[in-house]
C-alpha positions as CSV (number, residue, x, y, z in Angstrom):
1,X,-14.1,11.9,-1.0
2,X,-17.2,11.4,0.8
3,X,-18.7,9.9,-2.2
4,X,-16.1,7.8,-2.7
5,X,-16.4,6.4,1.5
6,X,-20.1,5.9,0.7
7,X,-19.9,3.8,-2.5
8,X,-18.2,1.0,-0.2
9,X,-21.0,-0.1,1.7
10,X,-23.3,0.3,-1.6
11,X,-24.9,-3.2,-2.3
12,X,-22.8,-3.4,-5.8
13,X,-19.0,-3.0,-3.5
14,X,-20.1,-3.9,0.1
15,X,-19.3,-8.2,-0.6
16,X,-16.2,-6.9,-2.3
17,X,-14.8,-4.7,0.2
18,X,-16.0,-7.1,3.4
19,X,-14.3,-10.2,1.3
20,X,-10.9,-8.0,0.2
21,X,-10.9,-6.7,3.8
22,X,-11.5,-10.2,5.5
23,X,-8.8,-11.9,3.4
24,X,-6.0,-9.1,4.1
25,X,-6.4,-9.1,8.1
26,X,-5.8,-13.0,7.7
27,X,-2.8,-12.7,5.6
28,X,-1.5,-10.2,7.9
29,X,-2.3,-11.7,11.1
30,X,-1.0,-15.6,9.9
31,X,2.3,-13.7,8.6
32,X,2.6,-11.8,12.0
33,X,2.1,-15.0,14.0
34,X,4.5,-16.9,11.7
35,X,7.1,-14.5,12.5
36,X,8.5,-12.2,9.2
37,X,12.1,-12.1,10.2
38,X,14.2,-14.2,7.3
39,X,11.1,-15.7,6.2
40,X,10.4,-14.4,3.0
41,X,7.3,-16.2,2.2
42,X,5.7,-14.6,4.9
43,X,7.3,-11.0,4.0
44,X,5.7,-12.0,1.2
45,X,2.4,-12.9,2.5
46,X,2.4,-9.7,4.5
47,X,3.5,-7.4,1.6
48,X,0.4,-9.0,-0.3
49,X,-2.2,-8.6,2.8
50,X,-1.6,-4.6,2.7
51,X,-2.1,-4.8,-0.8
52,X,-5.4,-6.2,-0.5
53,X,-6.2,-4.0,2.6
54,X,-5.2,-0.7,0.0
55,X,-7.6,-2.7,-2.6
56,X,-10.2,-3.3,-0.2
57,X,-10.4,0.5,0.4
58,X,-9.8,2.1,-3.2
59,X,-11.6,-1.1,-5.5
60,X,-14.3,1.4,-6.6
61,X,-12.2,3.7,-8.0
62,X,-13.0,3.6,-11.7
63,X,-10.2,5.9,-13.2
64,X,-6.4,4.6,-14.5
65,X,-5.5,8.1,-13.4
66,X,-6.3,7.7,-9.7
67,X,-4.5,4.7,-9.2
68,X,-1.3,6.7,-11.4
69,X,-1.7,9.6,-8.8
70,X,-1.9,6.9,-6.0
71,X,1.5,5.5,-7.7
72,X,2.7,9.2,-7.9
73,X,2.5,10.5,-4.2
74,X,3.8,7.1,-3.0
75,X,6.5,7.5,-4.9
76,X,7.2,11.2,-3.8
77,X,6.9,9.8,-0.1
78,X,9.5,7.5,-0.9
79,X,11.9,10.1,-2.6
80,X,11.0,12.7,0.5
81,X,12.1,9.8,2.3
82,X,15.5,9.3,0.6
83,X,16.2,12.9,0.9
84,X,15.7,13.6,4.6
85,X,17.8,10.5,5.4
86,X,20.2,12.2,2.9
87,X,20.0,15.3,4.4
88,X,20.9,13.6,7.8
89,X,23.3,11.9,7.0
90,X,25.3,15.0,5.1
91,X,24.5,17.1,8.4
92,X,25.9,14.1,10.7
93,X,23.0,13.6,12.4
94,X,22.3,10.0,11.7
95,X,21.1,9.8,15.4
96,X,17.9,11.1,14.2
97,X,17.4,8.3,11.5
98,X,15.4,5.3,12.6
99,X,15.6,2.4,10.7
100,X,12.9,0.6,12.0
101,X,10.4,3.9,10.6
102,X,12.2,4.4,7.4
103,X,11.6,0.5,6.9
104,X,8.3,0.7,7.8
105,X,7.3,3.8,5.6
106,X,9.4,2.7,2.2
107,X,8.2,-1.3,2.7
108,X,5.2,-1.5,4.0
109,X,3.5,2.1,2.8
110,X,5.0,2.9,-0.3
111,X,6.2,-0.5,-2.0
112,X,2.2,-1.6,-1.3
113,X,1.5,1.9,-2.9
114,X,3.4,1.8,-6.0
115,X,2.3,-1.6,-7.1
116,X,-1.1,-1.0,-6.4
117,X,-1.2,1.5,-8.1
118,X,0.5,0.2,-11.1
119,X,-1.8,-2.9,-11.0
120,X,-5.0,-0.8,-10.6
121,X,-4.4,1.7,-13.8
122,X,-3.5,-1.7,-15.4
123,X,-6.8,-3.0,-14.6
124,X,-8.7,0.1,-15.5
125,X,-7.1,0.6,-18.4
126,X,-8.2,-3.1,-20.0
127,X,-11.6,-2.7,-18.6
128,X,-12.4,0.5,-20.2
129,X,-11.2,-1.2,-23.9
């Protein structure tokens, strides 16, 4: 893991990381500003700034199998997820579900994760043939 922290300020990922990292604050900030309440494009524009903050932090990573095992746990979260508000609910204690963090965790955590992971084996995978 340390390895991994140190390879992005090496010369060969430090413009990589800086430019994926500026670009995704922007995106996130404009689409904050703009407002992302029915406005999809800027749901949209948010949704695509954490995925370039998740690439701006895991670009080095030079294995399809990371990026599957990054797809993996987010999609674990997101079933953990499902079940506790399952749970819950069976138990009547919906008082203890909150919306706004189940939202937050499935949409803005574990959508981001999935696809970026997806995306980065797929990008792995054709670079390596």
């Amino acid at each position: 893991m340390k390895k991994h922290f140190i390879s992005l300020f090496d010369a060969q990922h430090q413009k990589r990381t800086i430019y994926l990292f500026i670009v995704a604050v922007l995106f996130i900030i404009v689409s904050l500003l703009a407002g992302i309440s029915d406005n999809l494009p800027m749901i949209g524009m948010l949704l695509t700034g954490i995925i370039l903050l998740f690439f701006a932090m895991l670009h080095p990573w030079e294995r399809a199998g990371n990026y599957g095992i990054l797809a993996g746990v987010c999609i674990g979260i997101l079933l953990l997820e499902w079940l506790g508000i399952h749970i819950l609910d069976r138990m009547h204690k919906a008082e203890y579900i909150s919306e706004g963090i189940a939202m937050g965790v499935a949409f803005l955590f574990c959508l981001p994760g999935i696809l970026v992971g997806i995306i980065g084996a797929i990008i792995c995978a054709v670079r390596k043939k």
